[in-house]
Gaussian input, Z-matrix of N, CA and C with variables (Angstrom, degrees):
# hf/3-21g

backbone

0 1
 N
 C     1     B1
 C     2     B2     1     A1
 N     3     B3     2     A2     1     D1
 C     4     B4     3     A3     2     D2
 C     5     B5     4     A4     3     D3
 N     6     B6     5     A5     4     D4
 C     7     B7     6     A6     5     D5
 C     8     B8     7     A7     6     D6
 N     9     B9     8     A8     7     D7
 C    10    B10     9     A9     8     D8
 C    11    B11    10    A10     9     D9
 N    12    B12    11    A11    10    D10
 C    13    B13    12    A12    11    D11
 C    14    B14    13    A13    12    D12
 N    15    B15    14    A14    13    D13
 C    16    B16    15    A15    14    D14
 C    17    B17    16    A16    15    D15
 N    18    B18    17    A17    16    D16
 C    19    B19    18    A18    17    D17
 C    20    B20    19    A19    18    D18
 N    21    B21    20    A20    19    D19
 C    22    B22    21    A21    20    D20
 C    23    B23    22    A22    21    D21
 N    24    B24    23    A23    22    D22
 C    25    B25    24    A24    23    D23
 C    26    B26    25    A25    24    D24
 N    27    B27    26    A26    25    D25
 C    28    B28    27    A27    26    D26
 C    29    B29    28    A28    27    D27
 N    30    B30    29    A29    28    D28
 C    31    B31    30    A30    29    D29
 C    32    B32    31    A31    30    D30
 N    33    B33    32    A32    31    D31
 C    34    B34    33    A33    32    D32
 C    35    B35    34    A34    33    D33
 N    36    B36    35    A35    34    D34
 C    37    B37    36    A36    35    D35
 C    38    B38    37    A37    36    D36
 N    39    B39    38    A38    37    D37
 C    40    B40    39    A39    38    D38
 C    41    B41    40    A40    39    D39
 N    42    B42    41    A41    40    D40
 C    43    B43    42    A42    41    D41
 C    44    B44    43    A43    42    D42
 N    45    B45    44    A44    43    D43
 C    46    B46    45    A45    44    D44
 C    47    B47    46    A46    45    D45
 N    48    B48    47    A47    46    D46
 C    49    B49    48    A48    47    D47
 C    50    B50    49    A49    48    D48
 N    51    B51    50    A50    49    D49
 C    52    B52    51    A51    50    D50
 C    53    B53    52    A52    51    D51
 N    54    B54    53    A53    52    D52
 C    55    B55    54    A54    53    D53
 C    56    B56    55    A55    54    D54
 N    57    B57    56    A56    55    D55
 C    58    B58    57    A57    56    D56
 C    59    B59    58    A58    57    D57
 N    60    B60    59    A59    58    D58
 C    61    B61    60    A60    59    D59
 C    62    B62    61    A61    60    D60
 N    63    B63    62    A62    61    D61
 C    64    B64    63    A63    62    D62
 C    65    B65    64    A64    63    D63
 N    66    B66    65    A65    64    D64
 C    67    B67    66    A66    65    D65
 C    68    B68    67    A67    66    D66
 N    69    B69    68    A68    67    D67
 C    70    B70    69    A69    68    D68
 C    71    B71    70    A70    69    D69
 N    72    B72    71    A71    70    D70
 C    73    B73    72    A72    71    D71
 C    74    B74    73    A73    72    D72
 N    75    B75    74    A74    73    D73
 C    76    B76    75    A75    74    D74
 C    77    B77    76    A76    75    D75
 N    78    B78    77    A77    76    D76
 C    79    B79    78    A78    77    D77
 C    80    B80    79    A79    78    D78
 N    81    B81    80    A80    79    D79
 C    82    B82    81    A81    80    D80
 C    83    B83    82    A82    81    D81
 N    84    B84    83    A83    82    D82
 C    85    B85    84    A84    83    D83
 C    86    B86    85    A85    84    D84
 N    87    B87    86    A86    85    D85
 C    88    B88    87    A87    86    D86
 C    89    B89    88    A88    87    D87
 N    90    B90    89    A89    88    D88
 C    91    B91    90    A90    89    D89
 C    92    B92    91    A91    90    D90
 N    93    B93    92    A92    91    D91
 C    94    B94    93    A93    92    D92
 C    95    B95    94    A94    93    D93
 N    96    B96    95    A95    94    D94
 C    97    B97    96    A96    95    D95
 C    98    B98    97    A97    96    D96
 N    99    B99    98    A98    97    D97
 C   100   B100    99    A99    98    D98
 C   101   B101   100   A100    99    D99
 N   102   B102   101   A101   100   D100
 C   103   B103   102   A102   101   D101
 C   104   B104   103   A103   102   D102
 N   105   B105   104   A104   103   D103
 C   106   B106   105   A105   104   D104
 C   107   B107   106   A106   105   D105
 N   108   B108   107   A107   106   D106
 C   109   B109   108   A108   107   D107
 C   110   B110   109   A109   108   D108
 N   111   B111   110   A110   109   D109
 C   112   B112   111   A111   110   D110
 C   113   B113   112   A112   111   D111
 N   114   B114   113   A113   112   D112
 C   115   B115   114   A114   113   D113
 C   116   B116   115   A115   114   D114
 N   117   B117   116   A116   115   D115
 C   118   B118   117   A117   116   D116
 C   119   B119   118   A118   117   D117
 N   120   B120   119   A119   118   D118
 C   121   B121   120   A120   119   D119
 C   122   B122   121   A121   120   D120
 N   123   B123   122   A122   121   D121
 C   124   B124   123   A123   122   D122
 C   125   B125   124   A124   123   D123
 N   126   B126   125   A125   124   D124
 C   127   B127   126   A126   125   D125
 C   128   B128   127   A127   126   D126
 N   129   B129   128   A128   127   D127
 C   130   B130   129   A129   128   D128
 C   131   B131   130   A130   129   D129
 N   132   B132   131   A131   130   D130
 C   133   B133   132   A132   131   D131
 C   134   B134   133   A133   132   D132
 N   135   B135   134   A134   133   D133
 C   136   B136   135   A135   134   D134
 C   137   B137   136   A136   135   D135
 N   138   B138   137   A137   136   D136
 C   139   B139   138   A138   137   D137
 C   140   B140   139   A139   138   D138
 N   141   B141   140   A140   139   D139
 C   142   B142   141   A141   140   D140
 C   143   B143   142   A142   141   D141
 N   144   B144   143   A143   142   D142
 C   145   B145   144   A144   143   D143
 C   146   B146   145   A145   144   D144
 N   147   B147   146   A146   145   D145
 C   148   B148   147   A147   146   D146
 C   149   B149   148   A148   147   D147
 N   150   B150   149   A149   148   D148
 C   151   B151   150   A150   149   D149
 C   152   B152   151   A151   150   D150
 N   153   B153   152   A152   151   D151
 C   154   B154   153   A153   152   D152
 C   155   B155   154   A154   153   D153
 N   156   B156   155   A155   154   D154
 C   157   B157   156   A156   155   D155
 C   158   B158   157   A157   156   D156
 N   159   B159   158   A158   157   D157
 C   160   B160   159   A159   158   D158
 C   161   B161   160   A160   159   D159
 N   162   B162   161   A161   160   D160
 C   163   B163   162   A162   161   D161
 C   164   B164   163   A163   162   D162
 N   165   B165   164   A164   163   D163
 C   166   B166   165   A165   164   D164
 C   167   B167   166   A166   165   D165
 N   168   B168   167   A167   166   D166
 C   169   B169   168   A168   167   D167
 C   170   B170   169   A169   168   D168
 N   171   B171   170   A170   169   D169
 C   172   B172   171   A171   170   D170
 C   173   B173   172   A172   171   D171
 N   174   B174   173   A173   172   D172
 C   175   B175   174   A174   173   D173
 C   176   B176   175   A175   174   D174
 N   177   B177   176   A176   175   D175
 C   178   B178   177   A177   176   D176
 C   179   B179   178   A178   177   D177
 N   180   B180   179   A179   178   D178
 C   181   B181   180   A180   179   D179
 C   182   B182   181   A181   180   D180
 N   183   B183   182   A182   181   D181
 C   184   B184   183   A183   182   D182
 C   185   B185   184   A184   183   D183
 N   186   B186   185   A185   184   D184
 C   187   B187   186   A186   185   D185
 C   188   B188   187   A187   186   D186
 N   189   B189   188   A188   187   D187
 C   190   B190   189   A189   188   D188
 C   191   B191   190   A190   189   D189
 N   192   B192   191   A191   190   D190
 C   193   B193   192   A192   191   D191
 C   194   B194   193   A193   192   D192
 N   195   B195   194   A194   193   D193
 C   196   B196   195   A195   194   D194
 C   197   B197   196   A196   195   D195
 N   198   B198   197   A197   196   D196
 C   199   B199   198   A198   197   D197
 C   200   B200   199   A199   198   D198
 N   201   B201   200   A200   199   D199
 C   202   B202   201   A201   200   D200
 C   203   B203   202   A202   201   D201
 N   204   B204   203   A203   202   D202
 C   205   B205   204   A204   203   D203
 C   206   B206   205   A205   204   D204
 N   207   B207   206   A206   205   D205
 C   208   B208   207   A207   206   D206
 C   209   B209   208   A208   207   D207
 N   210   B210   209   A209   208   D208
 C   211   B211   210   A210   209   D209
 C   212   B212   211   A211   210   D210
 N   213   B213   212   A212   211   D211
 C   214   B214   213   A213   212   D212
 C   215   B215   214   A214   213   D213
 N   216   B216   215   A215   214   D214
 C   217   B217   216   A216   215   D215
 C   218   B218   217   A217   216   D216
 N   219   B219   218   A218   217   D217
 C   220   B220   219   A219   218   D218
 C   221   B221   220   A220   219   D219
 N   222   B222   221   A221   220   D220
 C   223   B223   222   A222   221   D221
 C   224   B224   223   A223   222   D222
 N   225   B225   224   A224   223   D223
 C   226   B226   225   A225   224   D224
 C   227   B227   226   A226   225   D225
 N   228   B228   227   A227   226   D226
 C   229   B229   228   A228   227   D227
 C   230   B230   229   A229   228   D228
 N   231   B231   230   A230   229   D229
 C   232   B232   231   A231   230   D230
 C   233   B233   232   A232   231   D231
 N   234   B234   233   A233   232   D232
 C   235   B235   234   A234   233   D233
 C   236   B236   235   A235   234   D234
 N   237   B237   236   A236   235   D235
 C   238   B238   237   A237   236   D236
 C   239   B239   238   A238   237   D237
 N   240   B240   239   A239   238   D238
 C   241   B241   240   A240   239   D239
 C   242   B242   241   A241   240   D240
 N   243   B243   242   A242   241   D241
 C   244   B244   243   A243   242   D242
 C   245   B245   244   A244   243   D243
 N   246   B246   245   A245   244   D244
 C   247   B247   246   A246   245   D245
 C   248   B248   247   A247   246   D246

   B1=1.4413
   B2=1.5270
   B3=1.2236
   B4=1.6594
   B5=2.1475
   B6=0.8001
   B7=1.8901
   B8=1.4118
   B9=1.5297
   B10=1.4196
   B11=1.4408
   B12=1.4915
   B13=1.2650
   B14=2.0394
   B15=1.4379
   B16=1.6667
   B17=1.1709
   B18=1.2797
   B19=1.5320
   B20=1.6274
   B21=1.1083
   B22=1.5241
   B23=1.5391
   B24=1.0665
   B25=1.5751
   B26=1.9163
   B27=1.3705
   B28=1.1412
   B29=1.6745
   B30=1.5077
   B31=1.3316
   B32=1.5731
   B33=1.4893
   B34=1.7055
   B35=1.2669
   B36=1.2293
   B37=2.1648
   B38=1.5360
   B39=1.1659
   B40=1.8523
   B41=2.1424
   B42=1.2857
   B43=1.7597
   B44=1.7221
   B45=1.2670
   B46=1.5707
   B47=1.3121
   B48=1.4587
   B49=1.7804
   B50=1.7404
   B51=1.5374
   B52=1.5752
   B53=1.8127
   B54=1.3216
   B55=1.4518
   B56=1.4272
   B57=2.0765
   B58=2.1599
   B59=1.7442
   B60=1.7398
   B61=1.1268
   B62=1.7466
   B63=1.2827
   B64=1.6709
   B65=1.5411
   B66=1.4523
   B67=1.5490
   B68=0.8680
   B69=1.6570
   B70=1.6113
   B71=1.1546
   B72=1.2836
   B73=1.4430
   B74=1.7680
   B75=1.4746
   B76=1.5963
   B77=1.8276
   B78=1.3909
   B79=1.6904
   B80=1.6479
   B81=1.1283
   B82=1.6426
   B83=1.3256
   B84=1.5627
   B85=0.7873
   B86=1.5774
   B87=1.7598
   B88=1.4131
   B89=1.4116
   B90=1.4911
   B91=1.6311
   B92=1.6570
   B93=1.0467
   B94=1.9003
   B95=0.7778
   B96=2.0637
   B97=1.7566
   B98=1.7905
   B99=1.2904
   B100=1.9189
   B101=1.4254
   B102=1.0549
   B103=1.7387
   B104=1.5518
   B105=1.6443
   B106=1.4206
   B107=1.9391
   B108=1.2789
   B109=1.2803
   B110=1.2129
   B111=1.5111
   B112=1.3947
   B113=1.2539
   B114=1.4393
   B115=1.4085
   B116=1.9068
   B117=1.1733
   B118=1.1153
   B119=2.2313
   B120=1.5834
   B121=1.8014
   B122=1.1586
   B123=1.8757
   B124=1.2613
   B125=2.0517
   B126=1.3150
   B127=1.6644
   B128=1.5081
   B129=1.2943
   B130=1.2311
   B131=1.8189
   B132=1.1545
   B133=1.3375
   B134=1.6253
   B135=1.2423
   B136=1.6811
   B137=1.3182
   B138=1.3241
   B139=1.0217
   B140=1.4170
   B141=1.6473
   B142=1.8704
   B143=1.5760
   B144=1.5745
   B145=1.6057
   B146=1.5058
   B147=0.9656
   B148=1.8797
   B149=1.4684
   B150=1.0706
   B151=1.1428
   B152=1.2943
   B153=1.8046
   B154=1.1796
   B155=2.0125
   B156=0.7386
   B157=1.6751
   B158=1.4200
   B159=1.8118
   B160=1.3385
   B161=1.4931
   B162=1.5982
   B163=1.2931
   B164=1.8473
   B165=1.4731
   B166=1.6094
   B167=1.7850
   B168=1.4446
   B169=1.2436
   B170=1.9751
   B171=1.4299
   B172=1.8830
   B173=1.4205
   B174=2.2961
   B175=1.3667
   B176=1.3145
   B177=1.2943
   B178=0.9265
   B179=1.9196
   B180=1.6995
   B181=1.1189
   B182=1.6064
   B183=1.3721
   B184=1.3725
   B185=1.7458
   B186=1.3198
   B187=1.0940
   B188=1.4846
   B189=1.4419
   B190=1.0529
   B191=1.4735
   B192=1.3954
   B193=1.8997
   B194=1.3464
   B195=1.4362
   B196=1.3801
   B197=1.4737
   B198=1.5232
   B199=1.5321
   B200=1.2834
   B201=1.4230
   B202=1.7976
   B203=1.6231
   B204=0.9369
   B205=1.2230
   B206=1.7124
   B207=1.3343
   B208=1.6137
   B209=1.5490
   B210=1.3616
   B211=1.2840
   B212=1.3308
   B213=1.4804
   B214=0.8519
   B215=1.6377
   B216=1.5446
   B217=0.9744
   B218=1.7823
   B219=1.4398
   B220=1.2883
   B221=1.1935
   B222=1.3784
   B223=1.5760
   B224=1.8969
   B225=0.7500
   B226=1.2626
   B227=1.8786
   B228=1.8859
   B229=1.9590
   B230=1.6110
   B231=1.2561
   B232=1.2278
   B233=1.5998
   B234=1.6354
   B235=1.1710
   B236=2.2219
   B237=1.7495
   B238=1.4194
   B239=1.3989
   B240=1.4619
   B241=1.7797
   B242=1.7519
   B243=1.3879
   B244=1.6311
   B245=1.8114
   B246=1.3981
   B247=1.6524
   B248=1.3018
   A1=110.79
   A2=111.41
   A3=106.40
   A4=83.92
   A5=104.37
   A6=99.08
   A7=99.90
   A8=111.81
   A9=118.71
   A10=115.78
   A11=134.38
   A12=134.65
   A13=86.04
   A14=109.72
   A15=106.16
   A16=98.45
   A17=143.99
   A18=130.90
   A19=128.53
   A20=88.71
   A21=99.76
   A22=113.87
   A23=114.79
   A24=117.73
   A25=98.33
   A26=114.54
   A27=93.45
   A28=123.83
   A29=112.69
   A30=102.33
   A31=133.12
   A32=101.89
   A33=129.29
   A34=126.53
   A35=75.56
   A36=121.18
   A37=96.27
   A38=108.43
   A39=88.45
   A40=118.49
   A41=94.18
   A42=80.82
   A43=81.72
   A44=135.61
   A45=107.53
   A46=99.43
   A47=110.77
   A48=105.17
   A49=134.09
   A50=89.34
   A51=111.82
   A52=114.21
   A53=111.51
   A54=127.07
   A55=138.57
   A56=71.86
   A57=86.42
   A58=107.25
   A59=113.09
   A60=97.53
   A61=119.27
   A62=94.91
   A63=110.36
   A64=99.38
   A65=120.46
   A66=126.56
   A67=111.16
   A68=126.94
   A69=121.32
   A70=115.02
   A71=125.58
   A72=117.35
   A73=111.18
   A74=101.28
   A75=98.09
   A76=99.68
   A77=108.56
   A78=113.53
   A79=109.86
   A80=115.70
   A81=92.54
   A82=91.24
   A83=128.16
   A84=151.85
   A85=108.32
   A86=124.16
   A87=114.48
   A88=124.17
   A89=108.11
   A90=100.30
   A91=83.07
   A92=135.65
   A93=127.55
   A94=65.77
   A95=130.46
   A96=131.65
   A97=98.20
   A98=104.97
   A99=108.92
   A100=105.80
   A101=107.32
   A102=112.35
   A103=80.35
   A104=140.45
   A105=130.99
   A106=71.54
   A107=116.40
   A108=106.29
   A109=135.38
   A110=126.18
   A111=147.54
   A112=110.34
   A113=109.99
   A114=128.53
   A115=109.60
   A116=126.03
   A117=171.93
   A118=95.79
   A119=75.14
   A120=90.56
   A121=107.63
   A122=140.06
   A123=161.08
   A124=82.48
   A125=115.18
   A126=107.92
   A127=102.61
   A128=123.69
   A129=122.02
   A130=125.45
   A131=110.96
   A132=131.23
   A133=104.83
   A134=107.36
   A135=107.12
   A136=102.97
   A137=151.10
   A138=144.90
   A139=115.04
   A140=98.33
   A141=105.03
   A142=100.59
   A143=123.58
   A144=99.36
   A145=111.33
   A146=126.93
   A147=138.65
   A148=94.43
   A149=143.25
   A150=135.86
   A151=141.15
   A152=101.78
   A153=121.32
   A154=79.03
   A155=108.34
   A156=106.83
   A157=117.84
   A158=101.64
   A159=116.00
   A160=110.93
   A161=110.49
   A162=129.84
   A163=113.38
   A164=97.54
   A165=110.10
   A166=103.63
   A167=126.09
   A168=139.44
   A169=100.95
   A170=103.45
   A171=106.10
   A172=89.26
   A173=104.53
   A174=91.62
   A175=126.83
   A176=130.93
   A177=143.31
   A178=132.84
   A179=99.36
   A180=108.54
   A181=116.36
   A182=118.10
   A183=117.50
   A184=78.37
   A185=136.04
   A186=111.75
   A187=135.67
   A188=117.82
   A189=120.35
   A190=138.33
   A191=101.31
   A192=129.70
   A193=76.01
   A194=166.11
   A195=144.98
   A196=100.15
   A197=113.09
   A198=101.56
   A199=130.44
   A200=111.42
   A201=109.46
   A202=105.44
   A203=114.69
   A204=115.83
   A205=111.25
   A206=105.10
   A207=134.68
   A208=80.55
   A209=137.67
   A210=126.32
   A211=103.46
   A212=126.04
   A213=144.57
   A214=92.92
   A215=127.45
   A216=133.49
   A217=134.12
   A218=108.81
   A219=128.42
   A220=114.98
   A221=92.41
   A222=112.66
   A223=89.88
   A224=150.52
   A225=136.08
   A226=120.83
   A227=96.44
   A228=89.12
   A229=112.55
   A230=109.66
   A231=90.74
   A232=154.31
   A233=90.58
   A234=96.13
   A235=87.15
   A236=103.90
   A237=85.00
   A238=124.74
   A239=111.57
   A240=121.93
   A241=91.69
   A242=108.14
   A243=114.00
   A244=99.85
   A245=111.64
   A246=91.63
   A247=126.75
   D1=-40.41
   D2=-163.37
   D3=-76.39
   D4=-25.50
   D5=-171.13
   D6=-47.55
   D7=-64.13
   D8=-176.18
   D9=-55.29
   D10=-27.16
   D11=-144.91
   D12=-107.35
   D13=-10.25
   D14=166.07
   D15=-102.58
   D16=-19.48
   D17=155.77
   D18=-49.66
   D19=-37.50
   D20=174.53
   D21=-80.63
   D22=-34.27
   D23=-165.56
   D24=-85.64
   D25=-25.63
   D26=160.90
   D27=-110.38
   D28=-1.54
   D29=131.91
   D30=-10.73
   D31=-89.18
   D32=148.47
   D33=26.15
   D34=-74.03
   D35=-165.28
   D36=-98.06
   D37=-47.47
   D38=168.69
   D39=-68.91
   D40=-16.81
   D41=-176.59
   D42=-88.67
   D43=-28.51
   D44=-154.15
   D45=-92.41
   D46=-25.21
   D47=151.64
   D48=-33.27
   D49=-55.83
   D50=177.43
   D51=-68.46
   D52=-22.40
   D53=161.89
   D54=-52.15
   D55=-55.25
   D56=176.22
   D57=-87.00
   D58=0.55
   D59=173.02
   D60=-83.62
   D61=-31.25
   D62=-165.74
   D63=-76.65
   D64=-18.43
   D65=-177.25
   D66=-94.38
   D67=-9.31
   D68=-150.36
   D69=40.87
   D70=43.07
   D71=-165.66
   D72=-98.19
   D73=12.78
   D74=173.33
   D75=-111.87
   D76=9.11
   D77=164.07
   D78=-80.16
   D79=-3.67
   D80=-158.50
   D81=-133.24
   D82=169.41
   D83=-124.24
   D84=-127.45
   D85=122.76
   D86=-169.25
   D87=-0.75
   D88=-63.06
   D89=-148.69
   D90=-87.67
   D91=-12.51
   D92=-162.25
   D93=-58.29
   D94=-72.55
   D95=-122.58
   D96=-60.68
   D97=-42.94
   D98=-178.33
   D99=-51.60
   D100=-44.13
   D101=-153.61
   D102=-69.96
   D103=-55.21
   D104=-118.07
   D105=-98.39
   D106=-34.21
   D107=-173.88
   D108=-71.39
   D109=-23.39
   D110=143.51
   D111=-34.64
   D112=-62.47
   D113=-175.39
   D114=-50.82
   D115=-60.96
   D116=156.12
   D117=-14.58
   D118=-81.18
   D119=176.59
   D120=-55.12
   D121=-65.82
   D122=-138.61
   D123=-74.46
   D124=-51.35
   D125=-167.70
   D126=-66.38
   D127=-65.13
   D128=-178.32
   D129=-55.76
   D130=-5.94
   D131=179.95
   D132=-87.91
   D133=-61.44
   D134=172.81
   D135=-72.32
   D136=-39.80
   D137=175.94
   D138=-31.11
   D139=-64.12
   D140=-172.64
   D141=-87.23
   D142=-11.59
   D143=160.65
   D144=-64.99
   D145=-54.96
   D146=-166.58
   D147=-64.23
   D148=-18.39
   D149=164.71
   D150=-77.37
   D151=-24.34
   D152=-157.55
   D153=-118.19
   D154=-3.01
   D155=172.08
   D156=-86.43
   D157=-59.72
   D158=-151.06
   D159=-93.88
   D160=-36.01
   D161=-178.73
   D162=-41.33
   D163=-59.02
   D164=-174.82
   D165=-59.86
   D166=-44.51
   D167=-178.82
   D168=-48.01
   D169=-55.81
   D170=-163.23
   D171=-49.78
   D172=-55.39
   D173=-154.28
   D174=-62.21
   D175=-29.48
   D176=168.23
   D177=-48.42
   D178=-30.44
   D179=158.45
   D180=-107.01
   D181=34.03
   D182=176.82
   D183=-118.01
   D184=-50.03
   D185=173.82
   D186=-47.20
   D187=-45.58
   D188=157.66
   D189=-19.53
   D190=-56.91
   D191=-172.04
   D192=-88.54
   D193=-62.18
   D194=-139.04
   D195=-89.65
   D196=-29.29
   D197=174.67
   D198=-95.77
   D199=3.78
   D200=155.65
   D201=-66.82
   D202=-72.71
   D203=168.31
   D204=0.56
   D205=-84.34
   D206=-162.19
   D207=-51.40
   D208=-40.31
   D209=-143.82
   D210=-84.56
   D211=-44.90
   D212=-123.17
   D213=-121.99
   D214=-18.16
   D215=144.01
   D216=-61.31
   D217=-29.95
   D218=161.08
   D219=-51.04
   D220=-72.67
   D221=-160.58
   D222=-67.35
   D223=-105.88
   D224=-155.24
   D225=-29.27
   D226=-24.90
   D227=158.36
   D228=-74.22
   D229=-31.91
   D230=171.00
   D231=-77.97
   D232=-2.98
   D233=-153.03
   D234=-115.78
   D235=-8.74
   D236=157.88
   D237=-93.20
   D238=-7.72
   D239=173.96
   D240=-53.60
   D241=-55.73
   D242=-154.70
   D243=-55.64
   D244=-12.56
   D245=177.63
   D246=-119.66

């Protein structure tokens, strides 16, 4: 257990590695790194709220509009079998 639980921790350190590379975030200076990191958190935070809001809403009305369709395709097989 403890093997895995240092796998993970430098897991970790390898994505926040891979972070300060894509940010340059070991170029800048204490408060830049705060500022870019606020910045950073605050996008990905609304990101997966608006996602986790809006996403379920489309699908749900993309089902809708796909199932008149479906319905309305039925119902007309069925209703030329019936004659």
């Amino acid at each position: 257990m403890n093997f895995s639980m240092k796998r993970m921790k430098n897991y970790f350190y390898w994505l926040y590695f891979q972070y300060l590379m894509v940010t340059c975030g070991n170029d800048f200076e204490h408060w830049e790194q705060i500022v870019i990191h606020i910045f950073t958190t605050t996008t990905f935070t609304m990101l997966a709220y608006t996602a986790y809001v809006f996403i379920p809403i489309h699908l749900h009305l993309a089902y809708q509009f796909f199932l008149q369709f479906l319905i309305k395709y039925w119902c007309g097989y069925c209703n030329s079998k019936a004659i």
